[in-house]
Jmol script that loads the backbone (N, CA, C; Angstrom):
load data "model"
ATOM      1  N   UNK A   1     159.956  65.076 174.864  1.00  0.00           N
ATOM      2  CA  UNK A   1     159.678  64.899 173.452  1.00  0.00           C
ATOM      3  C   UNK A   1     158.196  65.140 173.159  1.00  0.00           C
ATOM      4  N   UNK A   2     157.541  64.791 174.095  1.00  0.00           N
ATOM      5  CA  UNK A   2     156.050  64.805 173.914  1.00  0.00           C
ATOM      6  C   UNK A   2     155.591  66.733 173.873  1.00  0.00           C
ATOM      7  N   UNK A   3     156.324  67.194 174.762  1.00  0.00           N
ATOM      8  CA  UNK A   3     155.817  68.707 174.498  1.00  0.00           C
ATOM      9  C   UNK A   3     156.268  69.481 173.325  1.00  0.00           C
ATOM     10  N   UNK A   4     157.451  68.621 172.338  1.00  0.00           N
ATOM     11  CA  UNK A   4     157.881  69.075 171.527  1.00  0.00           C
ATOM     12  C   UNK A   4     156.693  69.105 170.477  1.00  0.00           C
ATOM     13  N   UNK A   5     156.617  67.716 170.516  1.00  0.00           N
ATOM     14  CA  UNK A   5     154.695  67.489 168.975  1.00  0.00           C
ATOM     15  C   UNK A   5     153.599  68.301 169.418  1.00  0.00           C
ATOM     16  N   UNK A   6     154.055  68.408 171.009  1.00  0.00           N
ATOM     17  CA  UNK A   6     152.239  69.535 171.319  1.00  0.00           C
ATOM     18  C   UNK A   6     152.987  70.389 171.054  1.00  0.00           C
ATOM     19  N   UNK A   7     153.571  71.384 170.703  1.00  0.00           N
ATOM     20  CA  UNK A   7     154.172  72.614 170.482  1.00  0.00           C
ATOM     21  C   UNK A   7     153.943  73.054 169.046  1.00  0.00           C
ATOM     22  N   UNK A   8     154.424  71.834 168.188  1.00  0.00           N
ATOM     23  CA  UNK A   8     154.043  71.806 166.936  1.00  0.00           C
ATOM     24  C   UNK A   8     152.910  71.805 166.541  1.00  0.00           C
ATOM     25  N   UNK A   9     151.705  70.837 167.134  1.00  0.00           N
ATOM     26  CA  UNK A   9     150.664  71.156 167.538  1.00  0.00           C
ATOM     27  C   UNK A   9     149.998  72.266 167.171  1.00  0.00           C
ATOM     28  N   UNK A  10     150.233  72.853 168.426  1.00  0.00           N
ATOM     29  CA  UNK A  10     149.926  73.980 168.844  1.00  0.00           C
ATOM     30  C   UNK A  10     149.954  75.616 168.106  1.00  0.00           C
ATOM     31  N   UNK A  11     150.851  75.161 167.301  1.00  0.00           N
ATOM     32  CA  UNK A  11     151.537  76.249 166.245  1.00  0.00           C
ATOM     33  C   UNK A  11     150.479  76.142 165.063  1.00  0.00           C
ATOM     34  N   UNK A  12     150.275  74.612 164.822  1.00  0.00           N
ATOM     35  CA  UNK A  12     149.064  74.854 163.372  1.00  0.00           C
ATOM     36  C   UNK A  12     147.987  75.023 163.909  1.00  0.00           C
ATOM     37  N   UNK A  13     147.702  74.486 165.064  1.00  0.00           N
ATOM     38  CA  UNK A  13     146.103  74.484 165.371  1.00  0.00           C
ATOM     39  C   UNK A  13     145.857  76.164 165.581  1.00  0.00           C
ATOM     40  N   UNK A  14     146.397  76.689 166.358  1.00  0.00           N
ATOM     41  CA  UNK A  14     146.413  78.035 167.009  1.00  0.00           C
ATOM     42  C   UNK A  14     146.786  79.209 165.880  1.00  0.00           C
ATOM     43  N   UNK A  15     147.971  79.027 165.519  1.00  0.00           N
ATOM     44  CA  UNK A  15     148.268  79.914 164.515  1.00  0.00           C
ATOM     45  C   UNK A  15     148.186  80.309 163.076  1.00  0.00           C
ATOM     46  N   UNK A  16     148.637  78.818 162.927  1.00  0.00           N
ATOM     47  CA  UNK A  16     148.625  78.451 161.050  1.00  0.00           C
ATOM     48  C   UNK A  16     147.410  78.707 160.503  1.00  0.00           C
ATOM     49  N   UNK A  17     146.980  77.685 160.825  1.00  0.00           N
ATOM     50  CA  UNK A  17     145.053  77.307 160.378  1.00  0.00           C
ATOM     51  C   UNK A  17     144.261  78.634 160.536  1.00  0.00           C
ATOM     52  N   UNK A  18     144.634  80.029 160.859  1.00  0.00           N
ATOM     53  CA  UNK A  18     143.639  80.636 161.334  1.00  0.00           C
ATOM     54  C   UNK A  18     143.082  81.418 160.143  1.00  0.00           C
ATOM     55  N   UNK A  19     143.551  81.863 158.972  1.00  0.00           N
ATOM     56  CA  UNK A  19     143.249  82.011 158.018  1.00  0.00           C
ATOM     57  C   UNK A  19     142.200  81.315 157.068  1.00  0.00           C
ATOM     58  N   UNK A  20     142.552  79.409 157.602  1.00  0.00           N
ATOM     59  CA  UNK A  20     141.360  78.753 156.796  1.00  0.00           C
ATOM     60  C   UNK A  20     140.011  78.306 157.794  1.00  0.00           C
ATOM     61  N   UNK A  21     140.378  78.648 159.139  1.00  0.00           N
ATOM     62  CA  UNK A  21     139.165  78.935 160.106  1.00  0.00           C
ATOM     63  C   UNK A  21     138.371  79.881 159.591  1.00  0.00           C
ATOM     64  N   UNK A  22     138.866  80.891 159.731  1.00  0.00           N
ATOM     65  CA  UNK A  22     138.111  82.433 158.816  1.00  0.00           C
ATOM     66  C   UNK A  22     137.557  81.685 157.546  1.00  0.00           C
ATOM     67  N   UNK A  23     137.768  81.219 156.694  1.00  0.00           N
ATOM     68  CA  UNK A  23     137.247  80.501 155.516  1.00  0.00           C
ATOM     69  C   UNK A  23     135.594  80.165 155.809  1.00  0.00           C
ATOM     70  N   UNK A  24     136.233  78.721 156.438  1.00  0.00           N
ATOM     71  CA  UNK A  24     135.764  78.199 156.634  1.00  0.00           C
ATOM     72  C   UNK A  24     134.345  78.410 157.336  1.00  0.00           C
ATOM     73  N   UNK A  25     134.479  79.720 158.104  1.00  0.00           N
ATOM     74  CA  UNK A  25     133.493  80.316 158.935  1.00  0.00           C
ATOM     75  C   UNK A  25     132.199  81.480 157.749  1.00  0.00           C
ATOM     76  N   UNK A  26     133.148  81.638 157.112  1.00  0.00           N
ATOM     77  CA  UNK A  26     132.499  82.325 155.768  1.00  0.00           C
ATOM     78  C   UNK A  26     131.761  81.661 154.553  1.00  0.00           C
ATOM     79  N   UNK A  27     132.309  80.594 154.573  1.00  0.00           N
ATOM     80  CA  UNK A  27     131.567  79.534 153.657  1.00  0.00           C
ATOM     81  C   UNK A  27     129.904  79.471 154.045  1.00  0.00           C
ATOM     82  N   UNK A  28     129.447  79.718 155.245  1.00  0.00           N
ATOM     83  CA  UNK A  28     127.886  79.925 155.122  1.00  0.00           C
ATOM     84  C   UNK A  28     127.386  80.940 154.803  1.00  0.00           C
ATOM     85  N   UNK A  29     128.226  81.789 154.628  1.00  0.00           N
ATOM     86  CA  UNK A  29     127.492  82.925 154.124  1.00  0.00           C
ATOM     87  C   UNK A  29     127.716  83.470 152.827  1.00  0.00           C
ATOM     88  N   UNK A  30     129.209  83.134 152.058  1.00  0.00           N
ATOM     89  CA  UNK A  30     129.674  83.123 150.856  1.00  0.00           C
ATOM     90  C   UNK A  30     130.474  82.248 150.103  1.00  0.00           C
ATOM     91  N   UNK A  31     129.920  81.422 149.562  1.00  0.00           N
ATOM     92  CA  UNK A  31     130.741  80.053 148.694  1.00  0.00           C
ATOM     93  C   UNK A  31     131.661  80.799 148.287  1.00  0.00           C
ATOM     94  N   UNK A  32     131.600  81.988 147.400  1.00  0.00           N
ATOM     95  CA  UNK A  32     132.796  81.502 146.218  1.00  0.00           C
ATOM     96  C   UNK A  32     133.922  82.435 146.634  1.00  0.00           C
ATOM     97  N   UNK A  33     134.312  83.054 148.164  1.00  0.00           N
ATOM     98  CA  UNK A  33     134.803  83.690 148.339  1.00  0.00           C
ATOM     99  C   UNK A  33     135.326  82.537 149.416  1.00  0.00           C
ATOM    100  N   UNK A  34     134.649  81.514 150.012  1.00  0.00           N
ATOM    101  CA  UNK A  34     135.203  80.470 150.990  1.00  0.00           C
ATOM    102  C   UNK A  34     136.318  79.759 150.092  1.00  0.00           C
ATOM    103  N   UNK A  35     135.560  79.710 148.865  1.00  0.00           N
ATOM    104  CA  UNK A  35     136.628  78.519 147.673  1.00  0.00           C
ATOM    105  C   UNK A  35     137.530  79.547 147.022  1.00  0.00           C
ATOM    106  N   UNK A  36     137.995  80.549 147.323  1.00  0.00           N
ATOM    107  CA  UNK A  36     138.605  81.394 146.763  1.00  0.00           C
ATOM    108  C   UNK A  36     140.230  80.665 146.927  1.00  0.00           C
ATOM    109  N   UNK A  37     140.744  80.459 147.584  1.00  0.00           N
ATOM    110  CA  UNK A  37     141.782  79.473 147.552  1.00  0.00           C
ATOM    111  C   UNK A  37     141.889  78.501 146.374  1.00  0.00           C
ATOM    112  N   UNK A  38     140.836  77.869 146.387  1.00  0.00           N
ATOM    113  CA  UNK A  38     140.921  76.082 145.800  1.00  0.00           C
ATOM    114  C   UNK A  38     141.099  76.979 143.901  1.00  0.00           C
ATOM    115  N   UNK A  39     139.819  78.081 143.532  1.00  0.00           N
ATOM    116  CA  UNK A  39     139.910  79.071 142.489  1.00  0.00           C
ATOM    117  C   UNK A  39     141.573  79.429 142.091  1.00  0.00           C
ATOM    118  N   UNK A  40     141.946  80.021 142.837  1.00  0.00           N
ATOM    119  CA  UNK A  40     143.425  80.227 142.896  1.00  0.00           C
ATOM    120  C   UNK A  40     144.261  79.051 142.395  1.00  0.00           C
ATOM    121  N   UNK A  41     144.752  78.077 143.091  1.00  0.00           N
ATOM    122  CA  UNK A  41     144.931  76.846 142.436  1.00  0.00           C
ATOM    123  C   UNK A  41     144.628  76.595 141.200  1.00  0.00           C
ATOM    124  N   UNK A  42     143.236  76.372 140.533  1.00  0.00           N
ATOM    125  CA  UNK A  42     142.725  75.870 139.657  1.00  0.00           C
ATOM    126  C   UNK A  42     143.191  76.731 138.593  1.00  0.00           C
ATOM    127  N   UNK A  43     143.222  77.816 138.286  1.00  0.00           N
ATOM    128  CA  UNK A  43     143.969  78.800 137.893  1.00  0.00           C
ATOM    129  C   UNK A  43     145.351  78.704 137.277  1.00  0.00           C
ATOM    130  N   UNK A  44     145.906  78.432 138.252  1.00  0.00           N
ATOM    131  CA  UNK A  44     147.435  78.256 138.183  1.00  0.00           C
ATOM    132  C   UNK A  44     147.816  77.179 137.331  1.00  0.00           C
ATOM    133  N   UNK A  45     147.141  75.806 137.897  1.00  0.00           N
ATOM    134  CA  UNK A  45     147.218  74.734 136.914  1.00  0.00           C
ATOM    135  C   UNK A  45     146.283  74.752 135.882  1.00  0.00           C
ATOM    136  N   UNK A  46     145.382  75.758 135.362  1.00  0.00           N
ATOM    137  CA  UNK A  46     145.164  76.047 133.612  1.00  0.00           C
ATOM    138  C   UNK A  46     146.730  76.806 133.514  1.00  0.00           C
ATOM    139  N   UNK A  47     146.642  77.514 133.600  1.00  0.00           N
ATOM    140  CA  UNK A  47     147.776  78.704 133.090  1.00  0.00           C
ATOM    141  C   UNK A  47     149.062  77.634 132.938  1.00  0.00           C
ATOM    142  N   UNK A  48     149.625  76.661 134.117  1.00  0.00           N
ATOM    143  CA  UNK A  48     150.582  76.014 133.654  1.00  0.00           C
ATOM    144  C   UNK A  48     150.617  75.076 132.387  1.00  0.00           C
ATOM    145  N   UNK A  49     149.216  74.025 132.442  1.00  0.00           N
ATOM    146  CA  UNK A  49     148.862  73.220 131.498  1.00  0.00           C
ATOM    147  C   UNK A  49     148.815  73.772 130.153  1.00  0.00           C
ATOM    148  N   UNK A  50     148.572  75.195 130.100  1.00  0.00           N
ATOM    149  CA  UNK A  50     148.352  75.678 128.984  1.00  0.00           C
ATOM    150  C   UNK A  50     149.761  75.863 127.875  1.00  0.00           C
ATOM    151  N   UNK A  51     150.476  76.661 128.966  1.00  0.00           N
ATOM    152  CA  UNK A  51     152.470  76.728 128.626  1.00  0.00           C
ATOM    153  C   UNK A  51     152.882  75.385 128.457  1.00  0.00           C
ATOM    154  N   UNK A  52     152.775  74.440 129.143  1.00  0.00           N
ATOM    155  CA  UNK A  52     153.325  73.165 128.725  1.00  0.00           C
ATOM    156  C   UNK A  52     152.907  72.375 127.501  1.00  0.00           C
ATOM    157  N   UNK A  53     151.804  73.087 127.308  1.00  0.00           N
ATOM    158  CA  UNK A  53     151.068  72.267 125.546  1.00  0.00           C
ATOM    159  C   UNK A  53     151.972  72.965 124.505  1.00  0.00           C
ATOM    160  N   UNK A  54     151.870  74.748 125.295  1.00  0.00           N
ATOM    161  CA  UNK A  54     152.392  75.278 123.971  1.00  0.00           C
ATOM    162  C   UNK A  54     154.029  75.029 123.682  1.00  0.00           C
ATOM    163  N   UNK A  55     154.489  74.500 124.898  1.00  0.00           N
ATOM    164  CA  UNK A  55     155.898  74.366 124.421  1.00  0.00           C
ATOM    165  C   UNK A  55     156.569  72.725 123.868  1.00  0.00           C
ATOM    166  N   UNK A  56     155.373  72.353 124.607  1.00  0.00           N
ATOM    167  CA  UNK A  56     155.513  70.546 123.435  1.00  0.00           C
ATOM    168  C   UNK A  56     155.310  71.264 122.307  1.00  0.00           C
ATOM    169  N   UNK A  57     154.169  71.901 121.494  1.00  0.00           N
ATOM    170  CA  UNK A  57     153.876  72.194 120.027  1.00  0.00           C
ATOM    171  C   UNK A  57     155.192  73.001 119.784  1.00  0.00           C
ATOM    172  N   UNK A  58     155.972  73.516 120.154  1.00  0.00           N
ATOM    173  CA  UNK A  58     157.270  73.944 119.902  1.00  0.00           C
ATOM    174  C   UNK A  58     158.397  73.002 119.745  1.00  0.00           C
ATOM    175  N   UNK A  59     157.936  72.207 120.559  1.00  0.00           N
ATOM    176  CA  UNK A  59     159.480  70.973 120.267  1.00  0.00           C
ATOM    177  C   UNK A  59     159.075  70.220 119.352  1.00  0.00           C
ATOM    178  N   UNK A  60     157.672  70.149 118.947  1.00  0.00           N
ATOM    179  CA  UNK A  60     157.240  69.024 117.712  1.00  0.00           C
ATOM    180  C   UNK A  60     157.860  69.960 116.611  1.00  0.00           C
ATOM    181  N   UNK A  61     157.146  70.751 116.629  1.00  0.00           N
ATOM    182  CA  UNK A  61     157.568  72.188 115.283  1.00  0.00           C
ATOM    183  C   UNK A  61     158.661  72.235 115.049  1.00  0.00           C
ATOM    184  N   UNK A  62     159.829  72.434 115.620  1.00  0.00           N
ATOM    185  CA  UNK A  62     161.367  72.157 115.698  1.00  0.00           C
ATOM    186  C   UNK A  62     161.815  70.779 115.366  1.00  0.00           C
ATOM    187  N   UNK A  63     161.141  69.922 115.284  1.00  0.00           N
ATOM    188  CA  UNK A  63     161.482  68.324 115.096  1.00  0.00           C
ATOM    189  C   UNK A  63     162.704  67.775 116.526  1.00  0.00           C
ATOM    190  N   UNK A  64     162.488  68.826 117.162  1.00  0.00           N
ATOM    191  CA  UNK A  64     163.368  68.610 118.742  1.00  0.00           C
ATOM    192  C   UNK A  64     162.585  66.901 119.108  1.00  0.00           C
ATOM    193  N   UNK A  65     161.472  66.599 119.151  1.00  0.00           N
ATOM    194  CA  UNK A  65     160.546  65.841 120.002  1.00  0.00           C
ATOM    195  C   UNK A  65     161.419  64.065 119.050  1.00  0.00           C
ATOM    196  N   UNK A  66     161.989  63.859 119.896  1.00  0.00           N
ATOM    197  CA  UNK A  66     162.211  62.310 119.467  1.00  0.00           C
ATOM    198  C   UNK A  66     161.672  61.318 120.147  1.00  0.00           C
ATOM    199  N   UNK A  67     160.749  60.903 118.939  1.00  0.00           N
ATOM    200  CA  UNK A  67     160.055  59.281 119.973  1.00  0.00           C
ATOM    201  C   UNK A  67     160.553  57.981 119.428  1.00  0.00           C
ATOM    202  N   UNK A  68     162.017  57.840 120.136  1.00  0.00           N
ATOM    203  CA  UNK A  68     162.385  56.292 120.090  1.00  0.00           C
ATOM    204  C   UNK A  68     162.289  55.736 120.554  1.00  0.00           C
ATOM    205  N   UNK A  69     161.650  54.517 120.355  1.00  0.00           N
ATOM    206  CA  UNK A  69     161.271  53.692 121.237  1.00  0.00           C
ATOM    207  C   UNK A  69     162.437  52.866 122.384  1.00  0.00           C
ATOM    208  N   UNK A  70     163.361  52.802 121.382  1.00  0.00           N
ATOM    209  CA  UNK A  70     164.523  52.359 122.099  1.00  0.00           C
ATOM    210  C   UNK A  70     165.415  52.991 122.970  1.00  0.00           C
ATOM    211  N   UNK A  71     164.309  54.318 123.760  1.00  0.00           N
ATOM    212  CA  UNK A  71     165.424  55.544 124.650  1.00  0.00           C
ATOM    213  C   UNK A  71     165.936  54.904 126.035  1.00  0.00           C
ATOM    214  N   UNK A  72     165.185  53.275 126.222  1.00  0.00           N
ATOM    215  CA  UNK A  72     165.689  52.581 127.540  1.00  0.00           C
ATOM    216  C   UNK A  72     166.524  51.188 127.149  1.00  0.00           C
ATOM    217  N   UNK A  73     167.268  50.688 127.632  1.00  0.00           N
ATOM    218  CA  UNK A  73     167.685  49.901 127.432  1.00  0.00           C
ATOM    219  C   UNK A  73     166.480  48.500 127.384  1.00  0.00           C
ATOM    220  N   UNK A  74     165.743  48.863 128.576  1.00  0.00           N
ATOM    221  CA  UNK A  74     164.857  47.821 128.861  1.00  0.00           C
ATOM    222  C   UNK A  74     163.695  47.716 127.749  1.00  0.00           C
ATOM    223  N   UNK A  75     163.492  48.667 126.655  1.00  0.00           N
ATOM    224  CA  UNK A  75     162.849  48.292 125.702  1.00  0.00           C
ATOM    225  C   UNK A  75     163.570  47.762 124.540  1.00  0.00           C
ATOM    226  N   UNK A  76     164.331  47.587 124.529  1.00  0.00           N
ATOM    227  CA  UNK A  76     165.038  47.077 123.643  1.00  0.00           C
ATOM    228  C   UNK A  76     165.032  45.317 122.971  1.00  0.00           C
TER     229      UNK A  76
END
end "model"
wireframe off; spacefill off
backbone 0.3
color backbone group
């Protein structure tokens, strides 16, 4: 069992990770190409946050958006 977790191990340390080794090794010589990942991300969640505003302002606009207070039993 034990060579099974070093195997697994072995697979991120050796293989996986080697892409953010390279990073990581570049980060002294270029920030914003080391954070080019984390950029990516940050990105994604504007672009999502952005669609999710605009489609609440769509369900308000539609009068879809019901705020009853009473939608749980437990507020009741």
């Amino acid at each position: 069992m034990k060579s099974f977790f070093e195997g697994i191990a072995s697979l991120f340390t050796d293989f996986l990770f080697i892409p953010f080794d390279a990073l990581r090794k570049e980060e002294l010589t270029n920030w914003w190409l080391a954070n080019g990942v984390n950029w990516v991300f940050i990105i994604i969640c504007c672009v999502a946050m952005v669609y999710w505003v605009k489609q609440l302002y769509a369900h308000k606009a539609n009068n879809e958006d019901t705020q009853d207070t009473t939608a749980h039993s437990f507020l009741k």
